[in-house]
N, CA, C and O atoms as CSV, one atom per row, in Angstrom:
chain,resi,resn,atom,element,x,y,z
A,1,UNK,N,N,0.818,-1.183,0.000
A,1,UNK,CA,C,0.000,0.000,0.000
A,1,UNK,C,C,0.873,1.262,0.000
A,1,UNK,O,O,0.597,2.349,-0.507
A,2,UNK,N,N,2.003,0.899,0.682
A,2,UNK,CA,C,2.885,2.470,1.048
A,2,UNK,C,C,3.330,2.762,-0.555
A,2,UNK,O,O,3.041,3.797,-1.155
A,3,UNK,N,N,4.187,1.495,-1.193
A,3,UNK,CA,C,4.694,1.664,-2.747
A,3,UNK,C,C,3.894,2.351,-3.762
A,3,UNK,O,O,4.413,2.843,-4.765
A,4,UNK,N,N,2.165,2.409,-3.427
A,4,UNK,CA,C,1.306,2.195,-4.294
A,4,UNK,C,C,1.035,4.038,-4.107
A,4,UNK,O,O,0.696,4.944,-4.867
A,5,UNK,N,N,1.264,3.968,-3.210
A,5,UNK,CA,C,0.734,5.831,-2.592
A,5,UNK,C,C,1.964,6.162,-2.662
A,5,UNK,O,O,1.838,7.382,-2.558
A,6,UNK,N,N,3.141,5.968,-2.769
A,6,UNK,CA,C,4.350,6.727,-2.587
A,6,UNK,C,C,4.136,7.050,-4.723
A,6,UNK,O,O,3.834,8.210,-5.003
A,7,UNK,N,N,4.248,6.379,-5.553
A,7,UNK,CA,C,4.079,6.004,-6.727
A,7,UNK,C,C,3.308,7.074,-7.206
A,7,UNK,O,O,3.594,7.900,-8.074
A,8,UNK,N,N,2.049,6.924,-6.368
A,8,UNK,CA,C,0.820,7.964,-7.035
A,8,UNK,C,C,1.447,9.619,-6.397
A,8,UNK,O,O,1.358,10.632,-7.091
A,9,UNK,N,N,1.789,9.621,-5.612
A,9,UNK,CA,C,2.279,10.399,-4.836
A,9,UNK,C,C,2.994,11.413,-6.316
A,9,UNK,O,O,2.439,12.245,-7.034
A,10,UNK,N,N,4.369,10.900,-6.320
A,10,UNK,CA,C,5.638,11.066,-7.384
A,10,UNK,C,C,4.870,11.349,-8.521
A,10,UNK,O,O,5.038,12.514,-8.882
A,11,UNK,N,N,4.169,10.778,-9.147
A,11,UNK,CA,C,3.262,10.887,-10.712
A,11,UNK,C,C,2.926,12.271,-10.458
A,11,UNK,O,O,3.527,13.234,-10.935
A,12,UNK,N,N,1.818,12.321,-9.594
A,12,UNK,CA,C,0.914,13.624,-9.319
A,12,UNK,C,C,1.797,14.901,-9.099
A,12,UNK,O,O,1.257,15.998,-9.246
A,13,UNK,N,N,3.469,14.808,-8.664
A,13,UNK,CA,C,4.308,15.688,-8.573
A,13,UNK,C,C,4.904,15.870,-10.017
A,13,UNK,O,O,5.239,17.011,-10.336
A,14,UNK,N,N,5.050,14.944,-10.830
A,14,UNK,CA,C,5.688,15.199,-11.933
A,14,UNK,C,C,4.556,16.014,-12.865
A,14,UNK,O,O,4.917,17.150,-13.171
A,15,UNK,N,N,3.365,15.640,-13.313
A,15,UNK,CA,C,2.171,16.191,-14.098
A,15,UNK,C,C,2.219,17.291,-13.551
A,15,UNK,O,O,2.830,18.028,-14.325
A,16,UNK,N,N,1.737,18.198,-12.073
A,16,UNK,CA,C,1.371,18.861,-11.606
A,16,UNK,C,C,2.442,20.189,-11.939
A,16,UNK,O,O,1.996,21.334,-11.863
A,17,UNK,N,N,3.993,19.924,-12.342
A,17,UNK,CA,C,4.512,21.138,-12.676
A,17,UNK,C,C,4.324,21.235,-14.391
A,17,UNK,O,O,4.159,20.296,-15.169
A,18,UNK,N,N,4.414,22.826,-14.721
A,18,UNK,CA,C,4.432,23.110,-15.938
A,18,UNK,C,C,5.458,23.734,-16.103
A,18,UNK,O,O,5.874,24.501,-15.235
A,19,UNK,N,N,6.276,23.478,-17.603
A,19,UNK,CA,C,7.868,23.371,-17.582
A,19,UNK,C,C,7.681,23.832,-19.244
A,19,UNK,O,O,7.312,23.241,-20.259
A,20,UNK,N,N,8.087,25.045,-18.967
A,20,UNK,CA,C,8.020,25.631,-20.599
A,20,UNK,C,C,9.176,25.509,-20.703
A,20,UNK,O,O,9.894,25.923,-19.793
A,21,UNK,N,N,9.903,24.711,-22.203
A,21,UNK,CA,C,11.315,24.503,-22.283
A,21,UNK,C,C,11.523,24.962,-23.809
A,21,UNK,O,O,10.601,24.823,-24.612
A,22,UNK,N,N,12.591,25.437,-24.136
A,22,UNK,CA,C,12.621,26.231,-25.405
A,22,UNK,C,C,13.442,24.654,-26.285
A,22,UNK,O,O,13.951,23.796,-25.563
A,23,UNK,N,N,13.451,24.515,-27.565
A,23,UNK,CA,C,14.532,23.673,-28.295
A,23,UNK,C,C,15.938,24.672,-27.936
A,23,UNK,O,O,16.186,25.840,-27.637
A,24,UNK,N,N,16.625,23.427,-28.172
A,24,UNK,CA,C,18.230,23.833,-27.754
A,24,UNK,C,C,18.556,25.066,-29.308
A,24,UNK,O,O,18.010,25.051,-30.411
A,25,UNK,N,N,19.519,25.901,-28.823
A,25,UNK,CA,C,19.562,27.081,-29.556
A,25,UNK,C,C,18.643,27.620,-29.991
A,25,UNK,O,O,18.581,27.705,-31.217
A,26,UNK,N,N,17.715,28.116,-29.283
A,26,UNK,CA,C,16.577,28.835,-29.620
A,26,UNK,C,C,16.130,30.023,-28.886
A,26,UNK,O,O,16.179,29.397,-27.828
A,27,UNK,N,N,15.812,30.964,-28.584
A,27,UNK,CA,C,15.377,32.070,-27.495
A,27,UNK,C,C,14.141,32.651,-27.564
A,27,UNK,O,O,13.855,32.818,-28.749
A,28,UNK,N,N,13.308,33.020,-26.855
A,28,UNK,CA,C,12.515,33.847,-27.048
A,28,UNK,C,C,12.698,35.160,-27.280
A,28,UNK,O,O,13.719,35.687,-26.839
A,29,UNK,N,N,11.912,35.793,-27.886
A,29,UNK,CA,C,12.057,37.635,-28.394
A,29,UNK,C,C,12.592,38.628,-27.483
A,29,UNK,O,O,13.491,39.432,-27.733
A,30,UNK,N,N,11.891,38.478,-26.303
A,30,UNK,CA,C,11.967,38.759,-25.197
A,30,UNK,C,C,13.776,38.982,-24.814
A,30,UNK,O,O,14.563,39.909,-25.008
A,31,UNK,N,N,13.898,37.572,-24.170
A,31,UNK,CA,C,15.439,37.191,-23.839
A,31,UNK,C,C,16.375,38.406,-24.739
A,31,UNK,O,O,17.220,39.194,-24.313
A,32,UNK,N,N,15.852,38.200,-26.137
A,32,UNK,CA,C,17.402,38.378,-27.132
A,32,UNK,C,C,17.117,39.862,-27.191
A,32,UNK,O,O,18.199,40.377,-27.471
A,33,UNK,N,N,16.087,40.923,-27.052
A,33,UNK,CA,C,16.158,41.860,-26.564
A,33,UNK,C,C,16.546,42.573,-25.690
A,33,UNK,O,O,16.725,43.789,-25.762
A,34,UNK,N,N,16.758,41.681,-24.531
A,34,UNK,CA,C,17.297,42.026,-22.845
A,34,UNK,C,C,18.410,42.520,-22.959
A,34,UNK,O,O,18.741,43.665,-22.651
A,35,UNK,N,N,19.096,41.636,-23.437
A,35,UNK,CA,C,20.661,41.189,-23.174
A,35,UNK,C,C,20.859,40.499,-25.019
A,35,UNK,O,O,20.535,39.346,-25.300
A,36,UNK,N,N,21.545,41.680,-26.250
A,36,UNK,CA,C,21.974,40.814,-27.356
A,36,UNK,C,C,23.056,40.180,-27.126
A,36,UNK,O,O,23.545,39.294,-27.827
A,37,UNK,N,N,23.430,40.576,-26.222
A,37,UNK,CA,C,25.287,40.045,-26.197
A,37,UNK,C,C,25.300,38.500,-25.805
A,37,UNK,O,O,25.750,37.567,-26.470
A,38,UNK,N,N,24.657,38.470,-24.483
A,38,UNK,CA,C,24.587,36.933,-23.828
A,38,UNK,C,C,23.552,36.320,-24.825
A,38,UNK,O,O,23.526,35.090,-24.842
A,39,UNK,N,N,22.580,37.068,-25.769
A,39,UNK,CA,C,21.514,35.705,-26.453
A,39,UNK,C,C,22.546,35.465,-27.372
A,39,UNK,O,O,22.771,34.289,-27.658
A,40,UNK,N,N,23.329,36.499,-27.977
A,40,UNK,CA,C,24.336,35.785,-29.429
A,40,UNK,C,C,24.974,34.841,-29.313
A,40,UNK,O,O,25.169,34.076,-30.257
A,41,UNK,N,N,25.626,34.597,-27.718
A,41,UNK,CA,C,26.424,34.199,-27.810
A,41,UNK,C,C,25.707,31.992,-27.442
A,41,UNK,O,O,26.044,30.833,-27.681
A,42,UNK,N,N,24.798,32.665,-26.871
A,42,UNK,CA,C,23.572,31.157,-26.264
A,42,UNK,C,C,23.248,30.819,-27.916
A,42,UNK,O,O,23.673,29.688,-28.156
A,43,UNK,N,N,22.767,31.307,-28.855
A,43,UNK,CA,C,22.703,31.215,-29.913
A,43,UNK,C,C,23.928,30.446,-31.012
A,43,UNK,O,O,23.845,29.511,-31.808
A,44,UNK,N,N,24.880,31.215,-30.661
A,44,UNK,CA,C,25.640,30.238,-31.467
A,44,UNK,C,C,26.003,29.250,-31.047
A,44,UNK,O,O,26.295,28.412,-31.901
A,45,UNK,N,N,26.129,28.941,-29.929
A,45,UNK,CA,C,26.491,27.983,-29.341
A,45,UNK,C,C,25.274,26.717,-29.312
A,45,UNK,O,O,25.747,25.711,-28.784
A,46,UNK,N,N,24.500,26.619,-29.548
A,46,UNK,CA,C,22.990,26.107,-29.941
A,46,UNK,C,C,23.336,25.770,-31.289
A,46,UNK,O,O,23.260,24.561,-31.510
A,47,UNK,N,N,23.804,26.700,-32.552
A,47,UNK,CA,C,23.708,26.615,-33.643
A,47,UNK,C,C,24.766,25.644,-33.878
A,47,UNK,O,O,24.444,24.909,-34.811
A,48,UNK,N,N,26.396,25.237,-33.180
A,48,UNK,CA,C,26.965,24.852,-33.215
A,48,UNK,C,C,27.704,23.072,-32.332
A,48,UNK,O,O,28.766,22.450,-32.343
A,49,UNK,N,N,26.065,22.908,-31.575
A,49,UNK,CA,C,25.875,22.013,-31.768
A,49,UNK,C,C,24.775,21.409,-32.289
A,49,UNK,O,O,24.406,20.285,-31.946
A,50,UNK,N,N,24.166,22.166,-33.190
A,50,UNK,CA,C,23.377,21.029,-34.159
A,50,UNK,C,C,24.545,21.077,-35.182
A,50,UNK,O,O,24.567,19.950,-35.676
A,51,UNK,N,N,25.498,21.808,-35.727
A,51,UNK,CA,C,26.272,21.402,-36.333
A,51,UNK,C,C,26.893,20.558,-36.292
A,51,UNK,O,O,27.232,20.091,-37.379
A,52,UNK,N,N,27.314,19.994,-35.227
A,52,UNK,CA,C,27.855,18.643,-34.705
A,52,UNK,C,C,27.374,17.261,-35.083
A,52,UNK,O,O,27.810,16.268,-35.664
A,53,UNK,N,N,26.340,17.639,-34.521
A,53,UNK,CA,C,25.276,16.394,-34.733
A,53,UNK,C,C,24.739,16.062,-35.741
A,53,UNK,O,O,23.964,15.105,-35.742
């Protein structure tokens, strides 16, 4: 019974957060407006490993 509620427990913690995640090298409008310097540089570095791959 404890496994069965510890289980449901963990599930209901994982669903229950919402987790906006961008694709790798990607930014929102926002971000690359803030700060161009730090998005260029998150940017290429994104761009340069899909080059990899």
């Amino acid at each position: 019974m404890k496994k069965i509620f510890t289980t449901f427990l963990a599930a209901i913690l994982f669903l229950a957060c919402e987790i906006d995640r961008l694709p790798h090298g990607s930014m929102d409008s926002g971000t690359i407006v803030d700060d161009p310097d730090a998005a260029l540089e998150a940017l290429l570095n994104g761009t340069y490993a899909q080059l990899k791959a």
